[in-house]
Every structure is written in C-alpha cells, then in structure tokens.
C-alpha positions as CSV (number, residue, x, y, z in Angstrom):
1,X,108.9,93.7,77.2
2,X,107.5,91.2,79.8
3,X,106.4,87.3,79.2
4,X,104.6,85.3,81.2
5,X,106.0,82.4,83.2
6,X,102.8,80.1,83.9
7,X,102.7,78.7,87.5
8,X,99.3,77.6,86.3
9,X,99.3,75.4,89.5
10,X,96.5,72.4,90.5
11,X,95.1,71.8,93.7
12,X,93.0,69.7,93.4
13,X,92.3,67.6,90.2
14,X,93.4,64.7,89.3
15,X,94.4,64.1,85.7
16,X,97.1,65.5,83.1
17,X,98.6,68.9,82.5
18,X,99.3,70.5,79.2
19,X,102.2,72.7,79.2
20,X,104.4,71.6,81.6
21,X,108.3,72.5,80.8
22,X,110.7,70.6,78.8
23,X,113.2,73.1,78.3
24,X,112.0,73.6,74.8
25,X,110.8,77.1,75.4
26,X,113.0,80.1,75.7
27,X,114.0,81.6,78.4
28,X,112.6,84.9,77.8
29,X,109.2,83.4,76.6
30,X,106.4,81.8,78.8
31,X,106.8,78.7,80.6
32,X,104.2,76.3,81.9
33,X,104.4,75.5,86.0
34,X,100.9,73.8,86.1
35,X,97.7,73.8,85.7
36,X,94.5,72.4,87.5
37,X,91.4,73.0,90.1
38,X,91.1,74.0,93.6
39,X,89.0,71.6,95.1
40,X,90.3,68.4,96.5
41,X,89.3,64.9,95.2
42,X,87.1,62.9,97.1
43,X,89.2,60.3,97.1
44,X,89.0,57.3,99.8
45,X,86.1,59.6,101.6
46,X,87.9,62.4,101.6
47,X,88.6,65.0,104.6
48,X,86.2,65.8,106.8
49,X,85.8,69.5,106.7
50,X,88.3,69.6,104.0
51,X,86.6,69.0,100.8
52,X,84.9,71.6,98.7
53,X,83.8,69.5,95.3
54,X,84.5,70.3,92.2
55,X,83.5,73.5,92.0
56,X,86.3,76.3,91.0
57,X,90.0,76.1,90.1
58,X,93.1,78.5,90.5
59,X,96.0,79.6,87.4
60,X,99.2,81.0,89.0
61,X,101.6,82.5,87.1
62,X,105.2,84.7,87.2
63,X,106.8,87.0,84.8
64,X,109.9,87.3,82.7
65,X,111.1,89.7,81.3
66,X,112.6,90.1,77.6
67,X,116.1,88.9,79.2
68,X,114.6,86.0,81.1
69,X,114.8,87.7,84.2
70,X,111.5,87.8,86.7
71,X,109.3,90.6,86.5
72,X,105.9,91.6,88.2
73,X,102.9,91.1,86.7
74,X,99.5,92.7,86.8
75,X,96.5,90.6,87.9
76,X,94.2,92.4,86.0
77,X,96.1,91.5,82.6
78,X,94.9,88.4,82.6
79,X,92.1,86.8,81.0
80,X,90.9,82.6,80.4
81,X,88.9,81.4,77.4
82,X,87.5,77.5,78.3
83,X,86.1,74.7,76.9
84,X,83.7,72.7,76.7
85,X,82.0,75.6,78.7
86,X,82.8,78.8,79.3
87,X,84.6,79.9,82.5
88,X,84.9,84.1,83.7
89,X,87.3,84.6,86.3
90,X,86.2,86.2,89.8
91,X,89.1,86.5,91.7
92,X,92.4,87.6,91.2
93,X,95.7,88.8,93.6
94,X,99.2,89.2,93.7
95,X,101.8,87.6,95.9
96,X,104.8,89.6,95.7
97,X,108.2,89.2,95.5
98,X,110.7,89.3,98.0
99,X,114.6,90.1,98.1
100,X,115.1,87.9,101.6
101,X,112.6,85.4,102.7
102,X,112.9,81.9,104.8
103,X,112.0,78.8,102.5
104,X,112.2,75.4,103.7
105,X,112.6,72.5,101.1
106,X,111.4,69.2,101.9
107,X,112.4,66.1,99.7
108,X,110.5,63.1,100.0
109,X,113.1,60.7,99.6
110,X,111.1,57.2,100.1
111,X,111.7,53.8,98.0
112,X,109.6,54.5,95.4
113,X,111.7,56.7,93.5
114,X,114.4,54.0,93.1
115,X,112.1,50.7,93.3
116,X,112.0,48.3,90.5
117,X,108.7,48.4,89.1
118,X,107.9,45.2,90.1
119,X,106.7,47.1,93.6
120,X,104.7,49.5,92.9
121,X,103.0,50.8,89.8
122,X,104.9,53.7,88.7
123,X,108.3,53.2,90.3
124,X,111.0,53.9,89.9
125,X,109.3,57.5,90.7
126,X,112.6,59.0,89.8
127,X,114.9,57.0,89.1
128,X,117.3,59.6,87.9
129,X,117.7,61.5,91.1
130,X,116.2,64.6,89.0
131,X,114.7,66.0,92.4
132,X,118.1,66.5,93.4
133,X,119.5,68.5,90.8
134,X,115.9,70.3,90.8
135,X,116.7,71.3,93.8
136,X,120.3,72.2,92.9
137,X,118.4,74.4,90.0
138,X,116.0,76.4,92.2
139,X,118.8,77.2,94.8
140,X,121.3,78.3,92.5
141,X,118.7,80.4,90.7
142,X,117.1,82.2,94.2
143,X,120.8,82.9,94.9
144,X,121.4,84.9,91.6
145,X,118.0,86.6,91.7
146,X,117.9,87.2,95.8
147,X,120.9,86.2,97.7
148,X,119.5,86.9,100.8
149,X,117.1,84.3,101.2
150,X,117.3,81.5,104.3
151,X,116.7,78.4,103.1
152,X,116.4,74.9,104.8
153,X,116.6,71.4,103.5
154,X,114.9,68.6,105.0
155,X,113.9,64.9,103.3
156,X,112.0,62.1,104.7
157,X,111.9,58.2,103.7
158,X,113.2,56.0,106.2
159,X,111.2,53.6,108.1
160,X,109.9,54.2,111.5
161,X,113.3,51.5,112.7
162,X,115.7,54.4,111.4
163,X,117.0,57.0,113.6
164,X,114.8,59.3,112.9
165,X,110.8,60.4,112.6
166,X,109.3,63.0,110.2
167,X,111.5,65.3,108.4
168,X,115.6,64.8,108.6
169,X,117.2,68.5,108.1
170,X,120.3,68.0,105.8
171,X,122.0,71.5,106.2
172,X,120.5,75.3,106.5
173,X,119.2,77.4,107.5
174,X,121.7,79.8,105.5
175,X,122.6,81.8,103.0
176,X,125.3,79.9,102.0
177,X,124.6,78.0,98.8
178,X,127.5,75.5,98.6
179,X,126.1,73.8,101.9
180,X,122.4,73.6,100.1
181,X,123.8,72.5,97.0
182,X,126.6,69.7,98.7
183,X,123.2,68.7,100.7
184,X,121.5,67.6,97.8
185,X,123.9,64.4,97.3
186,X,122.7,63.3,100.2
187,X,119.1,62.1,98.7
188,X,119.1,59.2,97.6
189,X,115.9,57.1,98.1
190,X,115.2,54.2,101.1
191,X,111.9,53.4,103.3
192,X,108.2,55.1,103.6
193,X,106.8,58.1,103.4
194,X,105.9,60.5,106.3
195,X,104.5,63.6,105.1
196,X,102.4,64.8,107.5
197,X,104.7,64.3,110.1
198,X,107.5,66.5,108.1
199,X,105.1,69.7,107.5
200,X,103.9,69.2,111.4
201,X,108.1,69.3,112.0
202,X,109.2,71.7,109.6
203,X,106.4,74.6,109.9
204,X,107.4,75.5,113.4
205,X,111.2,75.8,112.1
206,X,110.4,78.1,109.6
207,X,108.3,80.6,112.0
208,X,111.2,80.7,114.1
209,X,113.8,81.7,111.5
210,X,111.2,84.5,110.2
211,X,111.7,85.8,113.7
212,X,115.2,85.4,114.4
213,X,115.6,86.9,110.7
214,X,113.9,89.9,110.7
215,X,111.2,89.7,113.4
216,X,109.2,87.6,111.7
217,X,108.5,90.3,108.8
218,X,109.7,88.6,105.9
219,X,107.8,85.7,104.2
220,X,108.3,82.1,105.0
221,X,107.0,79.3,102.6
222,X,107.8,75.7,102.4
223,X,107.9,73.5,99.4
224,X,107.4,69.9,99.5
225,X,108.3,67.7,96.9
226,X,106.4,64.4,96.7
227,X,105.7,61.3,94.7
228,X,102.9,60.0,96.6
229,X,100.9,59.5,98.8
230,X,101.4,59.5,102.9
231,X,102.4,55.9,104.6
232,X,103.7,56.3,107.8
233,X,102.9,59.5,109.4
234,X,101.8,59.6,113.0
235,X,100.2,62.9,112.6
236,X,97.3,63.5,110.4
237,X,97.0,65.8,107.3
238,X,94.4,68.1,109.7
239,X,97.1,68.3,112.1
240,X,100.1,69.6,109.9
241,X,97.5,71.8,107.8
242,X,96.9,73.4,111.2
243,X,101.0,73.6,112.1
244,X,101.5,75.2,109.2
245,X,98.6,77.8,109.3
246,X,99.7,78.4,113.3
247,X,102.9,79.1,112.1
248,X,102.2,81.6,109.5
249,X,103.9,79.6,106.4
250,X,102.2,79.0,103.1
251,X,102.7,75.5,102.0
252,X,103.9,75.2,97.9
253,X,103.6,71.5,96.7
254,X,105.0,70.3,93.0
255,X,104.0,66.7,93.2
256,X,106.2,64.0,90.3
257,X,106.0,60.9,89.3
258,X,106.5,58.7,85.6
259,X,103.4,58.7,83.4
260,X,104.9,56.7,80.8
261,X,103.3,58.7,78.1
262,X,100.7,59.0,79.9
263,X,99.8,55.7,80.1
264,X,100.2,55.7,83.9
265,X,99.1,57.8,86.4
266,X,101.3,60.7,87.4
267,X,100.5,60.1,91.4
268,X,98.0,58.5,92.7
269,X,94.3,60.0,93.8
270,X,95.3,60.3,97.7
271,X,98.2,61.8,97.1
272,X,97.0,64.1,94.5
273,X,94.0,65.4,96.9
274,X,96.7,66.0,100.1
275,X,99.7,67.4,98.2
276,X,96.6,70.3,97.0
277,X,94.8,70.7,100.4
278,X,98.3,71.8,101.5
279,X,98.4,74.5,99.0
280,X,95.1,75.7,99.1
281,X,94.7,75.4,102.8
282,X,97.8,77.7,103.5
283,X,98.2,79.9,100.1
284,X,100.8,78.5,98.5
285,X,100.3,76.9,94.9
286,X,100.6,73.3,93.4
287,X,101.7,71.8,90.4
288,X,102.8,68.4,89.4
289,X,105.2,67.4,86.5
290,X,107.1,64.4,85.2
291,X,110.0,63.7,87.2
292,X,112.6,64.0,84.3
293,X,111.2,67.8,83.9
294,X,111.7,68.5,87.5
295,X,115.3,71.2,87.1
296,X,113.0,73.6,84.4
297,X,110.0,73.8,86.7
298,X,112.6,74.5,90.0
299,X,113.8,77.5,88.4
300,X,110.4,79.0,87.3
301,X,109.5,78.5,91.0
302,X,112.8,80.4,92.1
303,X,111.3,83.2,90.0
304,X,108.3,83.2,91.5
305,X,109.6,83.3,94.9
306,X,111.8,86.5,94.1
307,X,110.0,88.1,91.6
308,X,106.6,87.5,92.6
309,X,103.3,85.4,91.1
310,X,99.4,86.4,90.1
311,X,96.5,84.1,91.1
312,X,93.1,84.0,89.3
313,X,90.4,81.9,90.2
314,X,87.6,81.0,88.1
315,X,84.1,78.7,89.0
316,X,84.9,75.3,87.0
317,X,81.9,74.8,84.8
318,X,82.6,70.9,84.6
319,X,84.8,68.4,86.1
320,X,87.0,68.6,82.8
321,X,88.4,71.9,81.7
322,X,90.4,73.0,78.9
323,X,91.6,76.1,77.9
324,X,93.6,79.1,77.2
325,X,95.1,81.3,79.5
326,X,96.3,85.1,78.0
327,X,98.6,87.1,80.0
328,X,100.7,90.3,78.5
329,X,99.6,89.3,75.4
330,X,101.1,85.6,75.5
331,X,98.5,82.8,75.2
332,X,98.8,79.6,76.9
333,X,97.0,76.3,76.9
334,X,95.9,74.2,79.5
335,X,94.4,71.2,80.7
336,X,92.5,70.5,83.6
337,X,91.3,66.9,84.8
C-alpha cells in the first residue's frame, strides 16, 4: 500500500505552513514538506521580469510506501479541495526518481543563525546547528536509498575580508558518505550572506560533474538552505537564475528560520520571494520549516530525490488559501499565505 509524503512546496508566498514535520507522523504514513504559491512577492519592487502576482500556486509531493520506503506516485491521483474559494487543478507532472544523480548542497552559514537576538529579529536562526544534522539526515538517507549519487557540499557566511567569495566547497564531490557527513562539523555560523554569488559558483560545478559522471545524462539539482535574505552578493539574483538555467540544474530551496509560535516571521519577505524565484525559475521545489524541524524534512527530500515527486498546479483564487490536498487516498491539510 502506498502513502503520500507531501513536498507541498511554496514559491512564492509569504506566510505560515500547516503540516510541516515534527516527527510525529509515522514513517509509513504521509508527511508534510510544504505548502504555498508560485508567484513571487512583490516585495521591495520586486524583479523586473521576474514577478508573476499572485495568481497560481504549486503542491509537490513523494511517496512511501507501507514500509516507509519511497515509491512513485501517479499525478493523476491527486485531487485539492480549497477554501474560502474553490481551486481545480490544471497542471500536473512527474519528476522521477533517479538511482545516481549529482546534488550539490549549499549551507548558508551566516551570523544570523548563532546571533543573540539583540541583532536581528529572529536570531539566533538556528541556534542548534539543526542544518547540520539535516544535512547529516538527507545524506545518510540518499546513501541507503541510492548509493550512487555525487554529492557536493558548499556553505557561505563569511565577510567579503575572509578568504574567500561566494560558496566555500567543504568536501565532495563523492560517493563517499563519511567525507559528507565529517563535512557537516565544519558549519558553524560567522559573517553575511552571499547567495547569489554561491548558486552563480556552484551551478557550473554541478554541470560539469553530470558530464564527467555520465555524459551529462543523469540529473543534477542543487539545494540551498537559507535563513534569509541576500547581503553581500556581487552578482544579482537574474544573474545566478541564469547560471543555473545555462547549466541545466534545477534549483531546490527549503528556507528556516524561528517563528516563535508564530509570533515572528519565519524569514523575511525578500528572502521569501528569492529563495522561490529560484525554484520556480529552474524546476526545482520550495518549502520552508522551523529550523528545529529541519532532520525530518531532509529525509523526505532524500526520498524525493530517489524515489521521485508529483507537481500540481492550481490558479489561486485569493491571496489566502487553505485546503486539503488528497493523494492515494490520504488527505492532507494545508495553508497557504
């Protein structure tokens, strides 16, 4: 019997997100990734050529089998019941699964996650270093499911005065887990953020291990984890959107942050607009979560990377959403802002 793991991934709204995971659920029954719109917010004017409005939004989701284990799903199972309006979805695909692929990890490893609050409102982002053993999650997870996947890890943070620009590769390419996993105590937390610039450096990496892998025939994503917005970039977000579409890599983004109950915002606007331009602009998928739920989420997204994920789309009928989403006979709320 197969259950649905929701990847119900935003890109582009900027409010909460029912459903997320807490490691309550089962492993064998659905699991919320994210939920939200795909549109970008128009906020601080927006992107020139970018912006869409609010206008439709995107549910992702991957399968699991009865034993936990990720299994296709068919697009055409699934069906969305919304309120305060009603919503009918008109577009739906598959991205499938792959035994070896080339995956690039990029941590954003600025101040904010280990601030005192007293800088910035929000921080400490992560103050547990839960991106870290996220990351520990997801790889050890791909490993067991597809062993033969290539995967990079990169991080930014420092200031421009450091040694280095843009993204800082920690160890990978490889196959090799223990050199991912012994990478991962190298993030820490220190300096800016540089985005752009990592996605411009990183995209052109990832094309070239494609080809030295397999001719270029197996699929290369990168996933960039961020609390915020861009700060010190030299390139622009058109610019890496562009490096990342020249190179032929889909961009998955899973922003965090500390809501507080709620009582905070998660990230702020900017950051929630860029982090789903990347996604939409490339085909990859976005979701954002509360840092402390980071390790669940990571291993859902392994899943999706080996076992493969649906997308439907739907015209949003207002700037608010909420909903149900029904797949293989599991229902699943969510919230869209």
């Amino acid at each position: 019997m197969k259950r649905a793991s929701l990847l119900l991934a935003c890109v582009a709204c900027g409010g909460s997100m029912s459903g997320s995971p807490d490691g309550s659920t089962p492993a064998t029954g659905p699991q919320l990734l994210g939920a939200q719109p795909l549109i970008s917010l128009r906020a601080d004017g927006g992107v020139p050529g970018l912006d869409a409005g609010f206008d439709r939004f995107a549910v992702w989701l991957t399968g699991l089998d009865s034993h936990g284990e990720p299994a296709a799903l068919d697009p055409q199972s699934v069906s969305l019941s919304c309120a305060p309006a009603t919503c009918s979805i008109d577009a739906r695909s598959a991205t499938a699964g792959a035994p070896e692929g080339v995956l690039a990890i990029i941590v954003d490893d600025s101040g904010s996650n280990v601030v005192d609050p007293s800088v910035c409102t929000g921080c400490p982002t992560d103050p547990d270093n839960k991106r870290s053993e996220a990351v520990r999650a997801l790889v050890t997870r791909l490993a067991r499911n597809a062993p033969l996947w290539h995967i990079g890890l990169f991080d930014f943070g420092l200031s421009p005065s450091m040694p280095y620009f843009g993204a800082h590769h920690i160890a990978g390419y490889t196959q090799f887990t223990e050199d991912i996993l012994k990478g991962t105590e190298k993030l820490r937390g220190a300096g800016g953020t540089v985005l752009y610039d990592s996605v411009w450096d990183v995209a052109p990496t990832v094309a070239g291990e494609r080809l030295f892998a397999d001719a270029g025939a197996i699929p290369g994503r990168i996933l960039v984890v961020s609390d915020g917005e861009d700060t010190n970039s030299t390139k622009s977000l058109v610019a890496a959107l562009a490096a990342a579409r020249d190179a032929g890599v889909s961009v998955d983004v899973v922003g965090y942050g500390r809501s507080d109950g709620g009582v905070l915002p998660l990230l702020a606007g900017k950051a929630y607009r860029d982090l789903r331009l990347f996604a939409s602009e490339t085909g990859g998928f976005a979701t954002f979560s509360e840092s402390s739920e980071l390790p669940v989420l990571f291993e859902r997204i392994a899943d999706a990377y080996s076992g493969g994920f649906i997308q439907v789309q739907a015209p949003a009928p207002s700037a608010s959403v909420r909903g149900t989403v029904t797949v293989e006979g599991a229902a699943l709320s969510f919230a869209v802002e």
